[in-house]
C-alpha positions as YAML, in Angstrom:
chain: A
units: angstrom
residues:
- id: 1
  name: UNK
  ca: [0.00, 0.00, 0.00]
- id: 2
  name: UNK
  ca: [1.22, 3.57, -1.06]
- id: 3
  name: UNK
  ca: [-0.12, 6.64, 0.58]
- id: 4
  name: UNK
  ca: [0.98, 10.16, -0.72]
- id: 5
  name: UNK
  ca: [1.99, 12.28, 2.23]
- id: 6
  name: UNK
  ca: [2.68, 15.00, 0.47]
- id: 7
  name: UNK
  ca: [4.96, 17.10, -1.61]
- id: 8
  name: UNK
  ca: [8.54, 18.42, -2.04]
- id: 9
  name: UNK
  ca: [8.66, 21.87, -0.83]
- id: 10
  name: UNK
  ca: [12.36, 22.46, -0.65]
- id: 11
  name: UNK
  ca: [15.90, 21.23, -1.65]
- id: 12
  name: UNK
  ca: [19.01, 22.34, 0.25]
- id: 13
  name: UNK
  ca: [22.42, 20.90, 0.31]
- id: 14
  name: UNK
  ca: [25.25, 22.08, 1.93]
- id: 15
  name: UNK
  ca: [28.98, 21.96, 0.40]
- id: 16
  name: UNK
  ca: [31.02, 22.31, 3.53]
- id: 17
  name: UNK
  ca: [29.50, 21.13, 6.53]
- id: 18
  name: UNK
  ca: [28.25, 23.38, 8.71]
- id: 19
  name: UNK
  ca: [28.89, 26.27, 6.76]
- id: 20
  name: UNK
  ca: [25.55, 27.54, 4.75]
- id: 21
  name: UNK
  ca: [23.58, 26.12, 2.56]
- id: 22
  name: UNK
  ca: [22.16, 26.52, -0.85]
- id: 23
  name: UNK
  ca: [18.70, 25.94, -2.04]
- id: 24
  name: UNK
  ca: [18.41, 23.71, -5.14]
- id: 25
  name: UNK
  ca: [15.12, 23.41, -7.33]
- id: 26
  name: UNK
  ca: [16.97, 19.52, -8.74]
- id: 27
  name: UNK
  ca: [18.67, 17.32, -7.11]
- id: 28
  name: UNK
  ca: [20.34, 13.80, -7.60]
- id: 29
  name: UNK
  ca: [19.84, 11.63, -4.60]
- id: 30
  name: UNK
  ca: [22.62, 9.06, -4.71]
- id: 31
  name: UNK
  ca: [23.87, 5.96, -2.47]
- id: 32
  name: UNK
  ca: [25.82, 8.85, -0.15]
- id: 33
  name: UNK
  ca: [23.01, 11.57, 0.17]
- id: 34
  name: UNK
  ca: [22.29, 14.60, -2.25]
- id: 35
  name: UNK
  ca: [25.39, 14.61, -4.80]
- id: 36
  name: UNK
  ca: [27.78, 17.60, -3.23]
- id: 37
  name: UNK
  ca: [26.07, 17.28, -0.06]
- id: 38
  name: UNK
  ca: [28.78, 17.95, 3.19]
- id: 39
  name: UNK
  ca: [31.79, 16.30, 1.05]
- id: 40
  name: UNK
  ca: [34.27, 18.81, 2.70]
- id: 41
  name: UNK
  ca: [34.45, 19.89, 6.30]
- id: 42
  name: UNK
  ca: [37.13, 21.27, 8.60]
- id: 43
  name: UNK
  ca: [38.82, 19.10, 10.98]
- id: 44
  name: UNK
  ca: [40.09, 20.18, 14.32]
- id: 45
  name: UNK
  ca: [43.78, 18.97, 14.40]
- id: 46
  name: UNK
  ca: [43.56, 18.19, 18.20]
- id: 47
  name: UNK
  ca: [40.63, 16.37, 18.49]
- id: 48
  name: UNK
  ca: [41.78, 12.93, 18.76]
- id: 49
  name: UNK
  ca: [38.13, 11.72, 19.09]
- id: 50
  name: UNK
  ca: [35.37, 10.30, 16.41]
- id: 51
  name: UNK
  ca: [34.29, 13.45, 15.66]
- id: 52
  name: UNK
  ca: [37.32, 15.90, 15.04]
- id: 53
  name: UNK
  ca: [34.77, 17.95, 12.71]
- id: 54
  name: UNK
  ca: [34.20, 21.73, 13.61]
- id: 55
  name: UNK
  ca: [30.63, 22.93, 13.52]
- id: 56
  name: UNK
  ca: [28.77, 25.67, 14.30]
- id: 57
  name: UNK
  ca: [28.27, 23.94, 17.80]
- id: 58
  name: UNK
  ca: [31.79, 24.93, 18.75]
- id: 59
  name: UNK
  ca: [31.71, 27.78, 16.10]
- id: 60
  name: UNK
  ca: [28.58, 29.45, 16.04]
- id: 61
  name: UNK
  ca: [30.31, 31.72, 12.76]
- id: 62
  name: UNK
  ca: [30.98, 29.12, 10.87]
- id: 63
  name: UNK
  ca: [27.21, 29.21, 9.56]
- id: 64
  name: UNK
  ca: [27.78, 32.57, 7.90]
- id: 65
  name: UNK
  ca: [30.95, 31.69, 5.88]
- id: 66
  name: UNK
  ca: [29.27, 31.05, 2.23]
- id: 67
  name: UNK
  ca: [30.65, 28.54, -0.06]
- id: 68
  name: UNK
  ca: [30.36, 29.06, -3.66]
- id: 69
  name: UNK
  ca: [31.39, 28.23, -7.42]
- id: 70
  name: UNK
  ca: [33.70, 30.86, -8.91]
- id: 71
  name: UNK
  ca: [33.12, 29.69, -12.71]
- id: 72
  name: UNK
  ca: [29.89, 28.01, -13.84]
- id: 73
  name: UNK
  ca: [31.28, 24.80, -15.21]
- id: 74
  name: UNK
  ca: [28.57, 22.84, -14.34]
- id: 75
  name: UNK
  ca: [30.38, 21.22, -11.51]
- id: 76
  name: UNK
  ca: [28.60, 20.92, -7.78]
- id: 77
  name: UNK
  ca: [32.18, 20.90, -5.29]
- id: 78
  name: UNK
  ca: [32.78, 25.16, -4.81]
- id: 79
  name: UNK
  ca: [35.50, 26.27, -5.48]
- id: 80
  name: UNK
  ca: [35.66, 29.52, -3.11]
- id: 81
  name: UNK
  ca: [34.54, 30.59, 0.25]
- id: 82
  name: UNK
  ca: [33.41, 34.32, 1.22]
- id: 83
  name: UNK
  ca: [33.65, 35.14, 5.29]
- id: 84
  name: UNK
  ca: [31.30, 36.65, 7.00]
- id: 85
  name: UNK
  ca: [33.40, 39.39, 6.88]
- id: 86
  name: UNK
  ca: [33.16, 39.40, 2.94]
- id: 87
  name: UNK
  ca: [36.99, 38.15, 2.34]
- id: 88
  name: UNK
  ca: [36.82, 35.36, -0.36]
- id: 89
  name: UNK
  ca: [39.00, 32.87, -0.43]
- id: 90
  name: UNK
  ca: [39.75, 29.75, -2.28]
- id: 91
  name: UNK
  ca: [38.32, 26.75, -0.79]
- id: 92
  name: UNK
  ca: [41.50, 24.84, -0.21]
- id: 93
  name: UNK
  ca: [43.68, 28.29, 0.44]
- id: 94
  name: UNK
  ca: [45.92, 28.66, 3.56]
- id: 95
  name: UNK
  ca: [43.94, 31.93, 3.63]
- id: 96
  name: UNK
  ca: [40.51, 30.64, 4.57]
- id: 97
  name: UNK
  ca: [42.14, 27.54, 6.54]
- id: 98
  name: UNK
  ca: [44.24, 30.39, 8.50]
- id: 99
  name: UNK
  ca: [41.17, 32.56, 9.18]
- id: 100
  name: UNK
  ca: [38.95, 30.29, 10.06]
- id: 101
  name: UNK
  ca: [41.77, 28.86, 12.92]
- id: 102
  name: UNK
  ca: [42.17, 32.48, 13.62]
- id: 103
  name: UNK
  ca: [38.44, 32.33, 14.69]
- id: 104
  name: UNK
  ca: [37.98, 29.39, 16.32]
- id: 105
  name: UNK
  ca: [41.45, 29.30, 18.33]
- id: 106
  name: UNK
  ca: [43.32, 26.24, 17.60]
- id: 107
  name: UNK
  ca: [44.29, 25.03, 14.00]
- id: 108
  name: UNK
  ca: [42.11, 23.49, 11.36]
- id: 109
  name: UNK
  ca: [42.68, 21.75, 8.18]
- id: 110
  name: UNK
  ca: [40.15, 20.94, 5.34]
- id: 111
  name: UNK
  ca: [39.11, 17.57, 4.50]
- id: 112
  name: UNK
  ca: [37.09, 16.03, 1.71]
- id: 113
  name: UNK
  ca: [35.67, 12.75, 1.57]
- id: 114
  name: UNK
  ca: [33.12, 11.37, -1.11]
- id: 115
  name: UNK
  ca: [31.43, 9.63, 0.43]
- id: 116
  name: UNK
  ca: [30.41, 12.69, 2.33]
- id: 117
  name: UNK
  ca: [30.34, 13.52, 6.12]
- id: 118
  name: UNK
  ca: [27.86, 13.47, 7.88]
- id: 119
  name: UNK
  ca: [26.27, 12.96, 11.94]
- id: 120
  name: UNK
  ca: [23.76, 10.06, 11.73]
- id: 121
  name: UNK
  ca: [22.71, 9.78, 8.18]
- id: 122
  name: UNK
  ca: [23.24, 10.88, 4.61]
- id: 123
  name: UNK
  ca: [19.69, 12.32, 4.41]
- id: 124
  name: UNK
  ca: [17.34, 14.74, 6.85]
- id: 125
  name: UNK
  ca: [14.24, 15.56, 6.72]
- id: 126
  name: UNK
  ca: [11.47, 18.00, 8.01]
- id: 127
  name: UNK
  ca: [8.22, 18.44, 7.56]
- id: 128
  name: UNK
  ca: [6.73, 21.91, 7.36]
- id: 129
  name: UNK
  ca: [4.11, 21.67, 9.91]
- id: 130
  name: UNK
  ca: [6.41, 20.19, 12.30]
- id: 131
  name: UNK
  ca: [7.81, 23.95, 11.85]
- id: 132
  name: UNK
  ca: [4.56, 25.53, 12.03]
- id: 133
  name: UNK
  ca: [3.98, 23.67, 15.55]
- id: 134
  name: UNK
  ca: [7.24, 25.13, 17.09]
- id: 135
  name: UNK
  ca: [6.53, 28.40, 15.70]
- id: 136
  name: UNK
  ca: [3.28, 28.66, 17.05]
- id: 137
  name: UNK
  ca: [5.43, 28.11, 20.19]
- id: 138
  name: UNK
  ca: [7.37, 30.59, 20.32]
- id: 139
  name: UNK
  ca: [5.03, 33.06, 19.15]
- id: 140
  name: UNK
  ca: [6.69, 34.32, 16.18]
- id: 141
  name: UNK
  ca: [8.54, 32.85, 12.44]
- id: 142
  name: UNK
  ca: [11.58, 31.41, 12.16]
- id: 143
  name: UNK
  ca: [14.01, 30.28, 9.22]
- id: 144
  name: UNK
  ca: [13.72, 26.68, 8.10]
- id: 145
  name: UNK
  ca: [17.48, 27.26, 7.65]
- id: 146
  name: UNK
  ca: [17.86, 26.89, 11.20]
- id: 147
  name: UNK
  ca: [17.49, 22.73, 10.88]
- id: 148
  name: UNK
  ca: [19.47, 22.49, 7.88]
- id: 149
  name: UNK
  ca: [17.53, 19.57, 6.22]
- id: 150
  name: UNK
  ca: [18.03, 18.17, 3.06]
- id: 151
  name: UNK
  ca: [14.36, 18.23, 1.85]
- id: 152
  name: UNK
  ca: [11.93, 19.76, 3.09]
- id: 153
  name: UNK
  ca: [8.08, 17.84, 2.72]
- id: 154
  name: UNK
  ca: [4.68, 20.14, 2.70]
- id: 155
  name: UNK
  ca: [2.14, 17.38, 4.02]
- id: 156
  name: UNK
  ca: [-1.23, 17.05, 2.74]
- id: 157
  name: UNK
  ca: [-2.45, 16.19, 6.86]
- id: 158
  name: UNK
  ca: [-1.29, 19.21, 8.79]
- id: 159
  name: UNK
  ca: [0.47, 16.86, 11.57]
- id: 160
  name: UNK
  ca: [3.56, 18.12, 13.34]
- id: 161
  name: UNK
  ca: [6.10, 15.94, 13.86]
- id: 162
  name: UNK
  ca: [4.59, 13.49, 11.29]
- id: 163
  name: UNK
  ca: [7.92, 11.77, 10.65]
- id: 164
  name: UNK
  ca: [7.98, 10.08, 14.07]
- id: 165
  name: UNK
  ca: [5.57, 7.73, 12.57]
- id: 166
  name: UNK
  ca: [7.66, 7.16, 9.31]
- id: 167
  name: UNK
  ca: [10.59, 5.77, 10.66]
- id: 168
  name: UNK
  ca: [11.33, 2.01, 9.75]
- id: 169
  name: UNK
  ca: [9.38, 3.10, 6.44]
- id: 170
  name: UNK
  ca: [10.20, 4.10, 2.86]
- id: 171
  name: UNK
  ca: [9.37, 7.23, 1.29]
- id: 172
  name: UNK
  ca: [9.79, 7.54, -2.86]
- id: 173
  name: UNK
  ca: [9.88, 10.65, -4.90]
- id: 174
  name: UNK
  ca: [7.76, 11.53, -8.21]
- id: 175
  name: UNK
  ca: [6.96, 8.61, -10.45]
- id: 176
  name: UNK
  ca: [8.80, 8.65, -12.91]
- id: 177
  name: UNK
  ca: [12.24, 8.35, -10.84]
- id: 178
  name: UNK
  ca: [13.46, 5.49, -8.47]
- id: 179
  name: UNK
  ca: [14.48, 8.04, -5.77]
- id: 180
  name: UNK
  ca: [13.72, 6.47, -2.50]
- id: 181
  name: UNK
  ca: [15.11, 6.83, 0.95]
- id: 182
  name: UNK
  ca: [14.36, 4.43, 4.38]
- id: 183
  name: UNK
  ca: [13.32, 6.59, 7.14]
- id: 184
  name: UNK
  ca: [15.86, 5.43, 10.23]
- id: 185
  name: UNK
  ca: [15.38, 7.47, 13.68]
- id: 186
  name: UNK
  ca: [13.88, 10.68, 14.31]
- id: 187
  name: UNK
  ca: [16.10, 13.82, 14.16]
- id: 188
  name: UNK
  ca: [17.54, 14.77, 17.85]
- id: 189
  name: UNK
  ca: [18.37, 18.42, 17.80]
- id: 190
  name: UNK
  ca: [21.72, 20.29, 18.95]
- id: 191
  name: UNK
  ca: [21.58, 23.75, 20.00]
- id: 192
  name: UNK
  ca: [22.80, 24.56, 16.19]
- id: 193
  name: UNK
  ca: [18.72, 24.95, 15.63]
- id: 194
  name: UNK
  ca: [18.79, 27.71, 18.18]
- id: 195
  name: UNK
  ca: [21.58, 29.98, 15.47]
- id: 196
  name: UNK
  ca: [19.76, 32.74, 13.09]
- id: 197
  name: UNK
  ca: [21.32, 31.67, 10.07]
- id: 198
  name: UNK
  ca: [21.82, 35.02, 8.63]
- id: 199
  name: UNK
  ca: [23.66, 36.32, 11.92]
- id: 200
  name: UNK
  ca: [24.14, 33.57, 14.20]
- id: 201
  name: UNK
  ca: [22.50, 35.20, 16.82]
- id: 202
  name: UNK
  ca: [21.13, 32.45, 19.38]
- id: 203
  name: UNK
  ca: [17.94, 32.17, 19.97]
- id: 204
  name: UNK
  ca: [17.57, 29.33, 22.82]
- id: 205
  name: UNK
  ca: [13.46, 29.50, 22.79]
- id: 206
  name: UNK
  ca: [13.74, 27.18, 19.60]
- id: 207
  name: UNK
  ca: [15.38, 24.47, 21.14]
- id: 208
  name: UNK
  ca: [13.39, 24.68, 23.96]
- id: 209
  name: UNK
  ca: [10.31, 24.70, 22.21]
- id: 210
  name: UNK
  ca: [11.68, 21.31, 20.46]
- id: 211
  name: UNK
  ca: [12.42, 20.14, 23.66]
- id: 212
  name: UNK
  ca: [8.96, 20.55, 25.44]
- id: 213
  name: UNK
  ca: [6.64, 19.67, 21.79]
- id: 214
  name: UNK
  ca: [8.32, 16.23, 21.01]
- id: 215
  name: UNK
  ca: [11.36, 15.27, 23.88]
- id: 216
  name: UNK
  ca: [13.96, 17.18, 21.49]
- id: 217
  name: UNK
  ca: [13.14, 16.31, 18.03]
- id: 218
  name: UNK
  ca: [12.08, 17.41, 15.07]
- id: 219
  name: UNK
  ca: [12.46, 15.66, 11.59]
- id: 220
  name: UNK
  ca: [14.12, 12.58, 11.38]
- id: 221
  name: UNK
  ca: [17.00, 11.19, 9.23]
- id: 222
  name: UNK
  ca: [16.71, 8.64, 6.19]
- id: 223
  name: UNK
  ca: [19.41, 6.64, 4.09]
- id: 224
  name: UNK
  ca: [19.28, 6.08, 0.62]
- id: 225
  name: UNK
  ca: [17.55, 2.77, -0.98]
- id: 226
  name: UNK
  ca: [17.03, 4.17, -4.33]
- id: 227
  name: UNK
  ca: [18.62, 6.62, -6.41]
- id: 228
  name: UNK
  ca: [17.63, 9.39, -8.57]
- id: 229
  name: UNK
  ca: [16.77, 12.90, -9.37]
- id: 230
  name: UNK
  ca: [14.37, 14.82, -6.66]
- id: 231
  name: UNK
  ca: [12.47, 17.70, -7.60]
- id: 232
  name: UNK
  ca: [10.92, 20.55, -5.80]
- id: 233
  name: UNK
  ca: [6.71, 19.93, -6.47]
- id: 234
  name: UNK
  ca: [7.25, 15.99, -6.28]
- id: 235
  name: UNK
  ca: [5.33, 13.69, -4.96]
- id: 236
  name: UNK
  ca: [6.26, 11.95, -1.91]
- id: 237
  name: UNK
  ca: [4.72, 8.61, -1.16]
- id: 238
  name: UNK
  ca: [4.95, 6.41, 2.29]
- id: 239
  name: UNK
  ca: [5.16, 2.97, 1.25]
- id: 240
  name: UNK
  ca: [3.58, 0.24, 3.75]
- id: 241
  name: UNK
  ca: [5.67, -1.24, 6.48]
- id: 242
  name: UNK
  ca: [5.78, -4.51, 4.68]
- id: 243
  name: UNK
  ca: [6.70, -2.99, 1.28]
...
């Protein structure tokens, strides 16, 4: 059995992890995510842990540096980084590797890996009421930018937090592609949600509106089990559990 949850309202992907984003009408969903999704990130040369990766948990700034192509050769990867400051810099320059240790306070070096790098899974999603809920919260709008999902799903039933119930299930994409991911855990939220992503101002009321709506989460993260090109409008289907 197939029921159609709703629709595609939004793309994003995001070069460098935990810098911004970019919004993207087409997308190809591959075995490692959305192609040019978080393949580069910044590694803090004394973490000897699991996670050496600097975010904009450690570095709240970090969400305002702006990757982006310098020549439109139809490739994804940028090629350049503007600060928030305005400076651009090549991506794999001393100069933005030097600033950005500069900022944080201990040295960084760039890493890229195709397979991407990500926290729990290769995909995230949200659905739109599940935003509406948690502004209704807090009593005024805030950015969908401030989750950083991958695709963002306007649902036919106006149900936040919807994709609780998803997970262990597949959702496809359109018909006329084989884009499909498996829904795996819901999305537990780090006080990154809580950073305006045009300033990275905190704003702690989101988080603990998250907190007190659904035990701290909101969306929930997928891998992929089929790929192929998603669209902004498309379709997206729940199959059964048994499907």
């Amino acid at each position: 059995m197939v029921i159609h949850v709703g629709r595609i309202s939004a793309i994003f992907r995001y070069p460098v992890k935990s810098m911004a984003g970019e919004s993207v009408d087409v997308a190809q969903l591959g075995w490692h995510g959305i192609e040019g999704d978080r393949r580069f990130a910044f590694r803090r040369l004394s973490d000897k842990s699991g996670f050496p990766w600097l975010t904009a948990g450690r570095l709240p700034e970090l969400i305002l540096y702006r990757p982006f192509r310098n020549i439109d050769d139809g490739a994804i990867a940028p090629t350049h980084v503007q600060t928030p400051t305005g400076d651009r810099f090549e991506l794999f320059s001393e100069a933005l590797r030097d600033d950005i240790s500069r900022r944080f306070g201990s040295a960084v070096e760039l890493m890229q890996m195709n397979h991407g790098i990500f926290d729990e899974a290769s995909i995230s999603i949200i659905n739109l009421t599940t935003l509406q809920s948690i502004e209704h919260t807090i009593g005024r709008s805030i950015d969908i930018r401030r989750f950083r999902p991958n695709i963002v799903i306007e649902t036919f039933e106006s149900k936040p937090f919807a994709e609780d119930a998803w997970v262990g299930r597949k959702l496809t994409f359109g018909s006329d592609t084989n884009a499909a991911i498996q829904v795996t855990m819901p999305d537990p939220r780090c006080s990154m949600i809580n950073l305006d992503p045009d300033t990275a101002t905190p704003d702690p009321a989101v988080m603990q509106a998250v907190v007190r709506l659904n035990q701290n989460n909101a969306g929930a993260y997928g891998t992929v089990v089929g790929a192929g090109e998603i669209r902004v409008g498309q379709t997206v289907s729940l199959m059964a559990e048994s499907e």
